[in-house]
C-alpha positions as CSV (number, residue, x, y, z in Angstrom):
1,X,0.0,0.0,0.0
2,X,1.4,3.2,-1.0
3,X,1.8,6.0,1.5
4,X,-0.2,9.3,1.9
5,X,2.1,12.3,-0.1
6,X,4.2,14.4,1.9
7,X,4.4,18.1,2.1
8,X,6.8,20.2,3.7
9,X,5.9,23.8,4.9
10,X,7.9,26.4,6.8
11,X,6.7,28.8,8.6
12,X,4.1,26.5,9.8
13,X,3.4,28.1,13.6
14,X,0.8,30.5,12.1
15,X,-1.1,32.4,9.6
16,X,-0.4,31.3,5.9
17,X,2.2,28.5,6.7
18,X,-0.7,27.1,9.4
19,X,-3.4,27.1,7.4
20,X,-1.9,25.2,4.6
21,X,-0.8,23.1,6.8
22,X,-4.5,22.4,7.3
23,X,-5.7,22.4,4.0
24,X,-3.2,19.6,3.4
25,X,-4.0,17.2,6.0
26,X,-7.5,17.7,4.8
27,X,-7.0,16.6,1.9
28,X,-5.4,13.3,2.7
29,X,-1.4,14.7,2.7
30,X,1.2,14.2,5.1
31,X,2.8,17.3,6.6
32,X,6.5,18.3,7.3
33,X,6.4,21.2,9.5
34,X,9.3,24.0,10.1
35,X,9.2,26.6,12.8
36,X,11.1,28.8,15.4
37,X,8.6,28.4,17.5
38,X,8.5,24.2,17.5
39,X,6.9,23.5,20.9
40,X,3.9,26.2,19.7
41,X,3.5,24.3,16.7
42,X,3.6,20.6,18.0
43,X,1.1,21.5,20.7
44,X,-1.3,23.3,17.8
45,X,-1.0,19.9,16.0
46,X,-2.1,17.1,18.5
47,X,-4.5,19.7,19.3
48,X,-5.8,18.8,15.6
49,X,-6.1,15.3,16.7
50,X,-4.2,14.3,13.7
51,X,-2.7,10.6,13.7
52,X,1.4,10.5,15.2
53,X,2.6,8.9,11.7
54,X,0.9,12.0,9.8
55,X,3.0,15.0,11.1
56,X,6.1,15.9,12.1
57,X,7.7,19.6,13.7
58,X,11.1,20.3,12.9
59,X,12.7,23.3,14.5
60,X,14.9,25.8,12.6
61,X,14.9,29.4,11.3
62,X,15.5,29.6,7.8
63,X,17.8,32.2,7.9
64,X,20.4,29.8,9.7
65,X,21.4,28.3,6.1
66,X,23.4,25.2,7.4
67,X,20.4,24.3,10.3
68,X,17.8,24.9,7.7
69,X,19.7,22.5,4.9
70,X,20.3,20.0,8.1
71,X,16.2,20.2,8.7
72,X,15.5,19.2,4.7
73,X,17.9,16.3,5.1
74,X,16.4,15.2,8.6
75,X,12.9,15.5,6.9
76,X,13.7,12.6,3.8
77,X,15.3,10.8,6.8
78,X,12.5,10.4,8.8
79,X,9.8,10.9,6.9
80,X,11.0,10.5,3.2
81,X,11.0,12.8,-0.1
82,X,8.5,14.9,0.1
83,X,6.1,15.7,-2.9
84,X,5.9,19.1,-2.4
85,X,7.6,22.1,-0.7
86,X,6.5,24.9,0.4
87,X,8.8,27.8,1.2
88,X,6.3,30.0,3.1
89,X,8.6,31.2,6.2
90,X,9.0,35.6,5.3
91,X,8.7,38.7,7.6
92,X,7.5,41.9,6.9
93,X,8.8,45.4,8.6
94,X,9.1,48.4,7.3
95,X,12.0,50.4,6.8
96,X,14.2,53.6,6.1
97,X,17.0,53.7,4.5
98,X,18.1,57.1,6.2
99,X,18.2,55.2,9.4
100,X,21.7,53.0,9.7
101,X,19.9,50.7,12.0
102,X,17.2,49.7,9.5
103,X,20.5,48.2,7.6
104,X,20.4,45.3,9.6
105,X,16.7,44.7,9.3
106,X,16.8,45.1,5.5
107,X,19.6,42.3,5.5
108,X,17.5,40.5,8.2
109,X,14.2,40.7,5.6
110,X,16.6,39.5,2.5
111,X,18.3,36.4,4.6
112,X,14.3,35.2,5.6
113,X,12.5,36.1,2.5
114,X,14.9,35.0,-0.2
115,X,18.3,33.3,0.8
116,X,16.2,31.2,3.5
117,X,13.7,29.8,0.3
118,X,16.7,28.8,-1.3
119,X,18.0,27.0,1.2
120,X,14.8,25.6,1.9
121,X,14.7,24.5,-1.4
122,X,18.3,22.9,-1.7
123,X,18.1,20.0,0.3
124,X,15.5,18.8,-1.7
125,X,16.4,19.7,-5.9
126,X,18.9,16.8,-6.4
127,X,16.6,13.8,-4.7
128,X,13.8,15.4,-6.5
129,X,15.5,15.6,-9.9
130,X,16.7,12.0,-9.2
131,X,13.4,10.8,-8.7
132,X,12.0,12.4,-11.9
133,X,8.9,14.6,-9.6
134,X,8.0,17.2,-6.9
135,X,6.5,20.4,-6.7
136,X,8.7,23.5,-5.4
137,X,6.4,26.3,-4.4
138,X,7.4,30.2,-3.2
139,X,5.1,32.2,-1.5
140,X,5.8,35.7,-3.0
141,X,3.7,39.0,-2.8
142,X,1.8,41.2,-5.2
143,X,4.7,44.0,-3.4
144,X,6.6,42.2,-5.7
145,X,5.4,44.3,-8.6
146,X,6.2,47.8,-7.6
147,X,8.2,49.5,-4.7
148,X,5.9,50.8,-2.1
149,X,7.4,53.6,0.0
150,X,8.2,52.5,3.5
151,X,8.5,48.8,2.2
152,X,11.4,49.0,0.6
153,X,13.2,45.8,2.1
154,X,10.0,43.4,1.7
155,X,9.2,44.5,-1.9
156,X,12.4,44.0,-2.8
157,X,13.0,40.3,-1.4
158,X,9.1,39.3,-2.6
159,X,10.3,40.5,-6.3
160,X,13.5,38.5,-5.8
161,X,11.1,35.6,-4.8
162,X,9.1,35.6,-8.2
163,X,12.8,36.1,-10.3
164,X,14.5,33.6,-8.4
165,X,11.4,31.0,-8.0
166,X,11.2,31.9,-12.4
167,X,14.8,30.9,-12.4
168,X,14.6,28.1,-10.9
169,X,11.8,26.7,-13.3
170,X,13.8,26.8,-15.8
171,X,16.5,24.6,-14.3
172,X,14.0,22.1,-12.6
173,X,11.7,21.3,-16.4
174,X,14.1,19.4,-17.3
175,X,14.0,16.7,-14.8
176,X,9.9,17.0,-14.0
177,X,10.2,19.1,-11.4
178,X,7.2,21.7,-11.5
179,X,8.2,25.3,-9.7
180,X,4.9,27.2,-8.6
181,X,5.0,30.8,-7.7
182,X,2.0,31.7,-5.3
183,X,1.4,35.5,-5.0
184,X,-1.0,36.7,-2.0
185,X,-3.0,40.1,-1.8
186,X,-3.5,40.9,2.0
187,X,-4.6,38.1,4.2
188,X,-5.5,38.7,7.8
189,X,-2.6,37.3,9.7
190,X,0.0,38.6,12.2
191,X,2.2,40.5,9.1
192,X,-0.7,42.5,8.3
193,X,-2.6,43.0,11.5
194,X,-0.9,46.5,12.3
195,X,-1.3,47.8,8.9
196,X,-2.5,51.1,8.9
197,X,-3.9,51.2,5.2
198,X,-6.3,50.1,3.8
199,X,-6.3,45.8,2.7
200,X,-8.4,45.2,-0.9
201,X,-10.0,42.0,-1.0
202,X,-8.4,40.7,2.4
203,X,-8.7,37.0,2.4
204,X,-8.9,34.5,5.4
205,X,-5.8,32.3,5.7
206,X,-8.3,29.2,5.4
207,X,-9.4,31.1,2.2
208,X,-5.9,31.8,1.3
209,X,-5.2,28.5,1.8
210,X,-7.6,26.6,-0.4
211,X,-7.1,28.8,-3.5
212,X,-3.4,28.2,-3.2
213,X,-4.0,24.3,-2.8
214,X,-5.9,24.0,-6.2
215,X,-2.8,26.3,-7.4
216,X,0.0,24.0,-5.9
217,X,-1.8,20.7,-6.8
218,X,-2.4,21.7,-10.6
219,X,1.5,23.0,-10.9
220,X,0.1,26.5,-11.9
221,X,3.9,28.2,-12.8
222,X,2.6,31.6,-11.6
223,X,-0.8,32.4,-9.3
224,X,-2.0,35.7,-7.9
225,X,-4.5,35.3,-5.3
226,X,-7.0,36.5,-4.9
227,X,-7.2,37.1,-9.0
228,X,-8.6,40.5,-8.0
229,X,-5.5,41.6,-6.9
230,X,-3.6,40.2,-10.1
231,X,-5.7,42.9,-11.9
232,X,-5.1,45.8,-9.7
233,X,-1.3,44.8,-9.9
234,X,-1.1,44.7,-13.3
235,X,-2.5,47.8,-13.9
236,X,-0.2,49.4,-11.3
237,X,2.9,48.1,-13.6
238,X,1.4,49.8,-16.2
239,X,1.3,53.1,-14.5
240,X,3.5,55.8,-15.9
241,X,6.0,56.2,-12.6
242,X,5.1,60.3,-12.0
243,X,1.0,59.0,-11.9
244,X,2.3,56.1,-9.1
245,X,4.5,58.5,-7.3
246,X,1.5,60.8,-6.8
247,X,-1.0,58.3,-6.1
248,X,1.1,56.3,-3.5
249,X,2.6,59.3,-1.7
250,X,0.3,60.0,0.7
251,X,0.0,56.3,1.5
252,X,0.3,54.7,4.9
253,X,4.2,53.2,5.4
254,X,4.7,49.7,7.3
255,X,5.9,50.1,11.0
256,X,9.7,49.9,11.5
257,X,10.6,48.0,14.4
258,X,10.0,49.0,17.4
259,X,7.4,51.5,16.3
């Protein structure tokens, strides 16, 4: 009897990475989970009543590139390839670039949001392309498509996200390996709860969450969700750059830490 498929998520102690995590089990699927906060997120899932053999928590913060490539390894160990992974794990704080000390959470925002996919991703590629299947999948951000003021280090890492993840399907087609880009609007979870802005089309994570299943499952190369927000983001690409600087200057910025 063949077992149940595996996914891997990080990010997996709340909001987006939780509720996939969900939306997984629901649908029959095994799940790998990564988080800093490991005993949180153990205690969240016997609290779901799920079976012992169809979970397992793995501590680690993706930015720590060896410990994060040493969590991928342990995962095939003990619980074999997985299917699918999911590189969910991303922070979001505002910054300026006048202030030194926002240097360090710009680097901070880059090392979680971009170099921690990638090494997410790494332990995985070669077993995958060996094997001849799996499913890479990088959550990204509709910031990816322009520069918001104030946001400076997220939009920059999410649009790294959507070149790198574009990259990287490229190299995989080869050896049947399908790369899926998922790009969210604004979802009500703890990265958007102190926004100060206004949130079009704000999704649930649970309504987040089964969108970007159907995505993940089908192997969609490139999903905005909701599709709402795919419109209103193209048409902001399209804007001639004096009409955006007028219409976003006025705009709410994203809390710098500590604010």
């Amino acid at each position: 009897m063949s077992r149940a498929p595996l996914v891997y998520i990080t990010g997996a102690s709340s909001g987006i990475g939780q509720a996939l995590a969900s939306r997984f089990r629901a649908a029959g699927w095994r799940v790998a989970l990564v988080a800093r906060r490991a005993n949180e997120l153990e205690a969240w899932c016997r609290a779901q009543g799920w079976p012992d053999d169809a979970w397992s928590v793995y501590p680690a913060d993706v930015r720590d590139v060896d410990g994060i490539v040493a969590t991928g390894r342990d995962c095939i160990e003990r619980q074999g390839l997985p299917d699918a992974v999911i590189a969910n794990a991303g922070i979001s704080v505002g910054v300026d670039t006048a202030e030194f000390e926002d240097l360090a959470v710009f680097r901070s925002t880059l090392e979680t949001n971009l170099l921690g996919m990638a090494a997410s991703f790494q332990p995985f590629i070669a077993p995958m392309r060996e094997r001849r299947s799996g499913t890479l999948v990088g959550i990204a951000s509709v910031a990816s498509i322009r520069g918001l003021p104030g946001h400076g280090a997220y939009c920059a890492s999410k649009a790294g996200v959507v070149s790198y993840c574009e990259s990287l399907r490229g190299e995989c087609r080869p050896f049947g390996l399908r790369v899926v880009t998922v790009v969210p609007g604004y979802v009500a979870t703890p990265l958007t709860e102190s926004n100060s802005y206004s949130m079009p089309f704000l999704l649930t994570p649970e309504a987040f969450a089964d969108r970007a299943f159907e995505a993940i499952v089908a192997g969609d190369s490139y999903r905005v969700i909701p599709w709402q927000m795919g419109v209103i983001a193209k048409l902001m690409r399209l804007l001639p750059n004096a009409l955006f600087d007028r219409l976003f200057a006025g705009r709410g910025r994203k809390k710098r830490q500590g604010e």
